[in-house]
N, CA, C and O of each residue as an XYZ file, in Angstrom:
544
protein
N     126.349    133.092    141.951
C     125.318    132.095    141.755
C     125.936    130.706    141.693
O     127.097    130.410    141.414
N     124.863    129.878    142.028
C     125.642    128.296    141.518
C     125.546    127.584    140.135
O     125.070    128.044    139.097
N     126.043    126.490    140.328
C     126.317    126.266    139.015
C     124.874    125.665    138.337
O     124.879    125.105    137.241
N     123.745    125.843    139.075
C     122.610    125.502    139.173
C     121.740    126.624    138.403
O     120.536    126.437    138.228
N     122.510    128.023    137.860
C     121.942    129.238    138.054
C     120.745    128.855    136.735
O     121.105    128.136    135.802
N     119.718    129.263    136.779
C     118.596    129.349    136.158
C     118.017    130.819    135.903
O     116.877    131.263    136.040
N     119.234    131.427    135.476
C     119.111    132.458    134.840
C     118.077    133.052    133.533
O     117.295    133.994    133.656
N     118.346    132.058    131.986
C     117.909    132.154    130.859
C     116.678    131.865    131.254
O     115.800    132.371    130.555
N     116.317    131.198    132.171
C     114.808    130.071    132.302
C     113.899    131.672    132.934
O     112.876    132.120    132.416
N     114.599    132.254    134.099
C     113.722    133.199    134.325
C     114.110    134.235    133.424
O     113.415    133.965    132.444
N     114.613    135.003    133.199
C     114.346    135.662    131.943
C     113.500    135.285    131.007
O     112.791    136.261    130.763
N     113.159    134.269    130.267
C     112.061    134.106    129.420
C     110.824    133.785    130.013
O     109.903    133.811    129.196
N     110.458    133.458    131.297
C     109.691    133.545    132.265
C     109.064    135.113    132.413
O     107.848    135.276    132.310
N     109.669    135.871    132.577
C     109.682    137.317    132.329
C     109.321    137.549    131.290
O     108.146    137.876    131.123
N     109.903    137.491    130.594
C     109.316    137.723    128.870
C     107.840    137.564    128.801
O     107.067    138.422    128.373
N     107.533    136.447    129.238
C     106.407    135.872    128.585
C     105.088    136.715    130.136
O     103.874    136.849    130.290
N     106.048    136.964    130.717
C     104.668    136.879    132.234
C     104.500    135.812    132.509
O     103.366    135.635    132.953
N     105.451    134.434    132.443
C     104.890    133.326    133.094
C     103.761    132.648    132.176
O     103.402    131.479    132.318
N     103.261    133.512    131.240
C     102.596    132.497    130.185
C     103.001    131.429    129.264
O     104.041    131.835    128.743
N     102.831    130.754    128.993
C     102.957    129.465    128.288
C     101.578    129.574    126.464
O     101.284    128.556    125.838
N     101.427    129.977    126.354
C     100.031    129.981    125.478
C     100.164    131.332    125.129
O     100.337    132.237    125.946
N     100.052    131.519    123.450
C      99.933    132.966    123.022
C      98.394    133.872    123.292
O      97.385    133.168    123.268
N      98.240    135.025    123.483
C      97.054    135.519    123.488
C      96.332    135.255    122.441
O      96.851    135.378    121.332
N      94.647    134.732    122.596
C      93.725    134.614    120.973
C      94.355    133.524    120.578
O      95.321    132.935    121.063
N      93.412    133.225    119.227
C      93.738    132.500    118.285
C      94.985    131.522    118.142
O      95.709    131.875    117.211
N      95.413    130.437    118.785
C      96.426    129.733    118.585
C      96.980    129.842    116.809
O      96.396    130.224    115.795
N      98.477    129.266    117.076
C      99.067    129.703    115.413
C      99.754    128.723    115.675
O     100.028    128.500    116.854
N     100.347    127.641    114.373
C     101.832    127.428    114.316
C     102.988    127.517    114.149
O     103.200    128.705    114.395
N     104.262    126.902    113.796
C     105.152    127.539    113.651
C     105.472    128.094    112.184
O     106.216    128.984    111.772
N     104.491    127.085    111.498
C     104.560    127.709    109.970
C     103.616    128.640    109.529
O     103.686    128.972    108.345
N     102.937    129.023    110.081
C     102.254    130.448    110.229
C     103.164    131.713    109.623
O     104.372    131.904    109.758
N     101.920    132.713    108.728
C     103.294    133.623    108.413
C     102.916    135.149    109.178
O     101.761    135.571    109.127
N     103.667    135.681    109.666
C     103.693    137.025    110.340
C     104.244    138.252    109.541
O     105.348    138.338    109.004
N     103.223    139.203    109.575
C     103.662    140.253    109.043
C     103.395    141.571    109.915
O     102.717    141.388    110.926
N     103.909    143.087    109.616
C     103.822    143.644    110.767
C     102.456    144.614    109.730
O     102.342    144.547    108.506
N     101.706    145.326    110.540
C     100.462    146.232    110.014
C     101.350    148.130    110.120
O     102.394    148.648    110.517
N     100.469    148.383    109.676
C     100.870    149.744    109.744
C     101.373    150.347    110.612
O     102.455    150.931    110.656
N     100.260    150.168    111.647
C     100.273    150.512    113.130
C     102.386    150.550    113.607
O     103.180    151.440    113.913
N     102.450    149.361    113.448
C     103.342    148.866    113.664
C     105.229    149.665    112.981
O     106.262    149.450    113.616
N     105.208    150.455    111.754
C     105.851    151.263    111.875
C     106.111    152.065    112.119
O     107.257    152.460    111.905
N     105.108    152.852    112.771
C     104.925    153.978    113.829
C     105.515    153.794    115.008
O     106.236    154.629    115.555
N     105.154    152.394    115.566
C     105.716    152.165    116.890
C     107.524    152.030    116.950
O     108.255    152.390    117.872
N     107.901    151.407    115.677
C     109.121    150.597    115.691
C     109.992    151.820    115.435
O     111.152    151.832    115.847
N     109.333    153.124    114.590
C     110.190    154.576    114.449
C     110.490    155.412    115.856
O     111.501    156.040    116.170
N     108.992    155.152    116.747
C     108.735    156.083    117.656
C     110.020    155.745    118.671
O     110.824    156.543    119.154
N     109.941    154.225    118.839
C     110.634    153.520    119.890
C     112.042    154.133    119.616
O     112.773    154.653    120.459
N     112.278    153.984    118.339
C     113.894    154.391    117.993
C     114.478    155.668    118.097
O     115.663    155.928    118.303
N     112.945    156.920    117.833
C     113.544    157.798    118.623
C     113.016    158.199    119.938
O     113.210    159.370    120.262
N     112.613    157.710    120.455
C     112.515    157.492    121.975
C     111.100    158.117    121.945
O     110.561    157.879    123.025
N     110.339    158.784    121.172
C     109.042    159.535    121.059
C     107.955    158.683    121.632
O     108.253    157.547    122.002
N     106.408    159.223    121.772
C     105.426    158.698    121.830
C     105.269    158.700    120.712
O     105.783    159.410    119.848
N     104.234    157.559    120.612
C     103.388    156.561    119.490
C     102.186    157.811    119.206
O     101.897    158.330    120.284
N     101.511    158.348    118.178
C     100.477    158.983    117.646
C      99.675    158.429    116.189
O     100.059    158.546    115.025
N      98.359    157.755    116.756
C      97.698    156.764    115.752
C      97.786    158.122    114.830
O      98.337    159.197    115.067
N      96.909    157.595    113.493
C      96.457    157.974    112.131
C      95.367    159.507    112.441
O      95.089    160.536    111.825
N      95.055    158.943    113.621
C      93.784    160.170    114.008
C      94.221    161.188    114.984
O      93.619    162.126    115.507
N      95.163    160.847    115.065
C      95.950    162.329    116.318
C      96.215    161.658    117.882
O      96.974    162.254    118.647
N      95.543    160.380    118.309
C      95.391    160.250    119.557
C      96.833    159.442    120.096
O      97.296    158.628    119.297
N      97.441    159.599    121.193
C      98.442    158.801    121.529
C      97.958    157.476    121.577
O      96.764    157.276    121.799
N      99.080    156.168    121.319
C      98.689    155.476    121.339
C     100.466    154.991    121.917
O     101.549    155.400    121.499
N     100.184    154.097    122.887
C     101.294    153.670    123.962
C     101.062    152.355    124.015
O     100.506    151.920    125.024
N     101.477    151.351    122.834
C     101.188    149.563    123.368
C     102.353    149.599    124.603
O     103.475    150.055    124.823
N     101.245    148.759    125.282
C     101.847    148.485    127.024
C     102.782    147.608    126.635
O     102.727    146.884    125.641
N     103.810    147.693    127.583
C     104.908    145.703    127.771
C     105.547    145.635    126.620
O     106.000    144.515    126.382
N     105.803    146.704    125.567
C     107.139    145.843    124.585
C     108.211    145.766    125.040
O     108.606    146.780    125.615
N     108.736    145.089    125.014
C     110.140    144.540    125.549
C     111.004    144.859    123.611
O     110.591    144.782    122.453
N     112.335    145.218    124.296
C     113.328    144.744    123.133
C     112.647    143.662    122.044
O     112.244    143.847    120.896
N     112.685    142.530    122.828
C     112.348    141.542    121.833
C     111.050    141.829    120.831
O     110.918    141.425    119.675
N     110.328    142.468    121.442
C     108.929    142.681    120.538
C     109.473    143.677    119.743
O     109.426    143.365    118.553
N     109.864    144.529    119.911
C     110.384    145.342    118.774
C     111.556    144.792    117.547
O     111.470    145.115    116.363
N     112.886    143.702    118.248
C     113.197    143.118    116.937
C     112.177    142.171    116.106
O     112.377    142.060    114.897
N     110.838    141.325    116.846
C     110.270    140.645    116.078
C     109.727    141.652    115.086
O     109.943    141.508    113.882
N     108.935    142.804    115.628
C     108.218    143.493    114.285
C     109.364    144.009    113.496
O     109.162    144.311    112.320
N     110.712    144.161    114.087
C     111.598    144.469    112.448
C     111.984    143.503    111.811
O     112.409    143.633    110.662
N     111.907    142.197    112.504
C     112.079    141.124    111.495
C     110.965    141.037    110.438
O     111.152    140.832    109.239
N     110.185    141.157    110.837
C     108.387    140.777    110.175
C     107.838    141.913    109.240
O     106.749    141.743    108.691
N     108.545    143.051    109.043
C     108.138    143.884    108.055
C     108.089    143.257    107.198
O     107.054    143.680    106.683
N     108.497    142.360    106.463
C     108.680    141.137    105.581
C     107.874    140.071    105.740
O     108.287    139.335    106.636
N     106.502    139.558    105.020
C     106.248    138.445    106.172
C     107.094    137.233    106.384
O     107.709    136.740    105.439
N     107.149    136.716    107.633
C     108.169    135.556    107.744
C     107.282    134.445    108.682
O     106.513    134.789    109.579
N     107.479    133.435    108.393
C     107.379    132.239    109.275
C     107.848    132.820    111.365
O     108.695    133.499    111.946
N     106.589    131.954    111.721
C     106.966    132.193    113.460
C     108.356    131.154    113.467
O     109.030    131.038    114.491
N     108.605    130.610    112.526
C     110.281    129.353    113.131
C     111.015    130.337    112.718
O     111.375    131.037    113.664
N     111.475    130.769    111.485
C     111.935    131.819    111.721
C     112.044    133.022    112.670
O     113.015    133.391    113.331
N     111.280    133.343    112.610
C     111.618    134.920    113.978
C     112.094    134.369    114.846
O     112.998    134.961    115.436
N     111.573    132.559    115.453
C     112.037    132.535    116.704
C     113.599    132.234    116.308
O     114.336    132.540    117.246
N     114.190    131.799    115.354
C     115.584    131.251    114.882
C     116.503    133.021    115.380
O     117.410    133.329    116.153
N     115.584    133.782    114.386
C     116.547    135.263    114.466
C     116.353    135.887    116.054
O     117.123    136.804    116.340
N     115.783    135.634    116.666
C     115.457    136.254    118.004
C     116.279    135.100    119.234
O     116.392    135.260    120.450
N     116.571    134.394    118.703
C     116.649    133.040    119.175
C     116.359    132.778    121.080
O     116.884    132.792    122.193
N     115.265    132.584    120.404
C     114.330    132.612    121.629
C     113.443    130.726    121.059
O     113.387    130.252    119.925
N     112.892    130.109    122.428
C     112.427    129.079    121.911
C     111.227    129.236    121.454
O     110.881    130.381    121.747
N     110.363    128.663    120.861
C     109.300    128.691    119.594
C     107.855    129.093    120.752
O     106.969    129.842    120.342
N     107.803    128.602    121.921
C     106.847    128.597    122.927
C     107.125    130.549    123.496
O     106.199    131.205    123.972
N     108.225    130.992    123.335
C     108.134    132.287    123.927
C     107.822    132.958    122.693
O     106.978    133.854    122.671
N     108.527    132.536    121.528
C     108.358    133.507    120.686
C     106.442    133.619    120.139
O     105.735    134.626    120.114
N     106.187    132.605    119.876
C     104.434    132.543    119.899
C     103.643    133.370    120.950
O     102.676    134.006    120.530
N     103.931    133.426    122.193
C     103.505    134.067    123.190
C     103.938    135.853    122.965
O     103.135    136.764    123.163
N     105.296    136.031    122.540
C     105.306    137.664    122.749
C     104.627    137.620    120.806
O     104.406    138.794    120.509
N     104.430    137.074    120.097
C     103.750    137.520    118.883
C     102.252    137.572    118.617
O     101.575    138.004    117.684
N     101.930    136.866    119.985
C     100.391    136.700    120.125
C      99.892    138.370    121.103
O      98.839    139.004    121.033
N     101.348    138.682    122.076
C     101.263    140.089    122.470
C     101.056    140.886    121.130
O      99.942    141.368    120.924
N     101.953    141.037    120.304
C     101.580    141.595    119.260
C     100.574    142.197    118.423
O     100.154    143.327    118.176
N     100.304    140.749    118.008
C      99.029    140.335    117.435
C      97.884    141.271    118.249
O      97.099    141.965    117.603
N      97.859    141.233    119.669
C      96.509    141.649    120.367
C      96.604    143.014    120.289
O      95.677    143.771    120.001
N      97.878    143.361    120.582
C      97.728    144.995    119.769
C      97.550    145.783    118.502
O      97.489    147.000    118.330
N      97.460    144.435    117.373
C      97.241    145.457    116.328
C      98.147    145.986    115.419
O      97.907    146.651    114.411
N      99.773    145.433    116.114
C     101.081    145.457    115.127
C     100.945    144.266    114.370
O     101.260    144.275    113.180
N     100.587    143.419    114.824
C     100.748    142.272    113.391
C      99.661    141.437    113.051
O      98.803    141.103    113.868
N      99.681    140.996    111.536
C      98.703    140.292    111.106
C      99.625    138.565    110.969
O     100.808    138.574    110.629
N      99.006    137.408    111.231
C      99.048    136.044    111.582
C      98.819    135.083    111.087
O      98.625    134.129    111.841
N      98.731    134.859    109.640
C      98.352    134.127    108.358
C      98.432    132.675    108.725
O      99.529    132.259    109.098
N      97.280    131.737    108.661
C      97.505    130.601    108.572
C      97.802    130.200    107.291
O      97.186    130.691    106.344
N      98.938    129.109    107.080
C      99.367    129.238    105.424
C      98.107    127.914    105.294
O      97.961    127.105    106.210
N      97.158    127.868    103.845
C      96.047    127.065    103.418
C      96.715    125.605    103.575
O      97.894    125.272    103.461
N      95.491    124.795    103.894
C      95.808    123.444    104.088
C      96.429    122.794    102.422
O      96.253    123.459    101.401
N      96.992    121.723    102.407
C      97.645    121.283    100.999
C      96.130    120.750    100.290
O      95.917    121.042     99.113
N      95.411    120.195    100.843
C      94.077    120.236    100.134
C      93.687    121.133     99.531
O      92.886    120.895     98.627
N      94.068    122.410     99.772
C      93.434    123.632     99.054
C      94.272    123.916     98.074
O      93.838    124.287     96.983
N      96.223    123.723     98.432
C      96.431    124.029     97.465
C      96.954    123.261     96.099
O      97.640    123.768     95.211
N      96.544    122.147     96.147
C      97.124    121.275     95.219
C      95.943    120.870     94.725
O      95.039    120.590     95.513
N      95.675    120.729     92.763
C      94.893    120.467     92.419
C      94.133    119.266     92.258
O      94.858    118.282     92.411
N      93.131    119.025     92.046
C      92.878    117.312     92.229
C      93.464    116.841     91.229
O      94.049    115.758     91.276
N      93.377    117.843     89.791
C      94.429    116.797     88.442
C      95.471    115.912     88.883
O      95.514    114.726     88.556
N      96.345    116.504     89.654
C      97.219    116.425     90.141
C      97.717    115.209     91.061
O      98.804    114.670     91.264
N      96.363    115.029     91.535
C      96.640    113.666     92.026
C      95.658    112.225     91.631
O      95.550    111.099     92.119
N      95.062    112.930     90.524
C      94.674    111.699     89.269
C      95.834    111.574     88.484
O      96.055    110.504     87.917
N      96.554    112.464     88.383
C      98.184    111.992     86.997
C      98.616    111.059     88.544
O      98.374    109.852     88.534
N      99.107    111.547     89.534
C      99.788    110.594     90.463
C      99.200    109.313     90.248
O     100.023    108.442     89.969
N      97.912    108.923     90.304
C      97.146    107.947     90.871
C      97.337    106.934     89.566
O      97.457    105.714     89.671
N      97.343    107.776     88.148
C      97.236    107.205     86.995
C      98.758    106.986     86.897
O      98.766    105.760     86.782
N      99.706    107.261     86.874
C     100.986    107.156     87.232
C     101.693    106.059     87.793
O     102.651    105.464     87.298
N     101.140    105.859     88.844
C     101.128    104.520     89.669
C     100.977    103.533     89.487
O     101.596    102.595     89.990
N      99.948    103.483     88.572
C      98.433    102.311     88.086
C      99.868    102.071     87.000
O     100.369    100.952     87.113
N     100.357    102.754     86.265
C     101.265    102.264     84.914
C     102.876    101.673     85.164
O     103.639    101.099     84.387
N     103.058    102.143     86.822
C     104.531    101.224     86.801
C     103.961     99.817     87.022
O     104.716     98.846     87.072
């Protein structure tokens, strides 16, 4: 190849199918990911090379995991931030959103938006600030 080779670029091109945009529901990077039930079934089955069998007896075969989808759901048994996974996968933040939104559409993971700071900070809180201020 030349020294031009654009190797990594298609490989994650691949990864993704050429998508750019996760499936559903957009997320950010501070979003927290965790994996569902479903999801240790798959990550055991994969390891021993078996088919997937839901809760009710029926096979169940998520299409297209790649390697990478399987280290994200072992990262994420834990919930973790999408900057994270993409740090441990080290993949850039645009692929990793895209194969977690694969995820996501199957049913291995749940996608937490963390609450806006309005919700979580009390208003006291920013009457002591406000009153605080007023006294320097």
């Amino acid at each position: 190849m030349t020294g031009d080779d654009p190797g990594p670029l298609v490989r994650l091109y691949g990864l993704t199918g050429g998508r750019a945009r996760p499936a559903g529901e957009s997320f950010d990077l501070v979003a927290i990911v965790t994996t569902t039930a479903a999801a240790t079934a798959v990550v055991a089955a994969a390891a021993a090379g078996a088919p997937v069998v839901t809760a009710a007896g029926a096979p169940a075969e998520p299409s297209g995991l790649v390697p990478e989808h399987l280290a994200a759901l072992a990262l994420c048994r834990r919930p973790a931030p999408v900057a994270d996974v993409a740090a441990h996968l080290r993949l850039p933040l645009n692929v990793t959103r895209v194969l977690l939104g694969d995820l996501r559409h199957q049913g291995l993971v749940t996608i937490d938006r963390p609450r806006p700071a309005a919700q979580t900070i009390d208003e006291n809180i920013y009457r002591e600030v406000l009153h605080g201020l007023r006294r320097l």
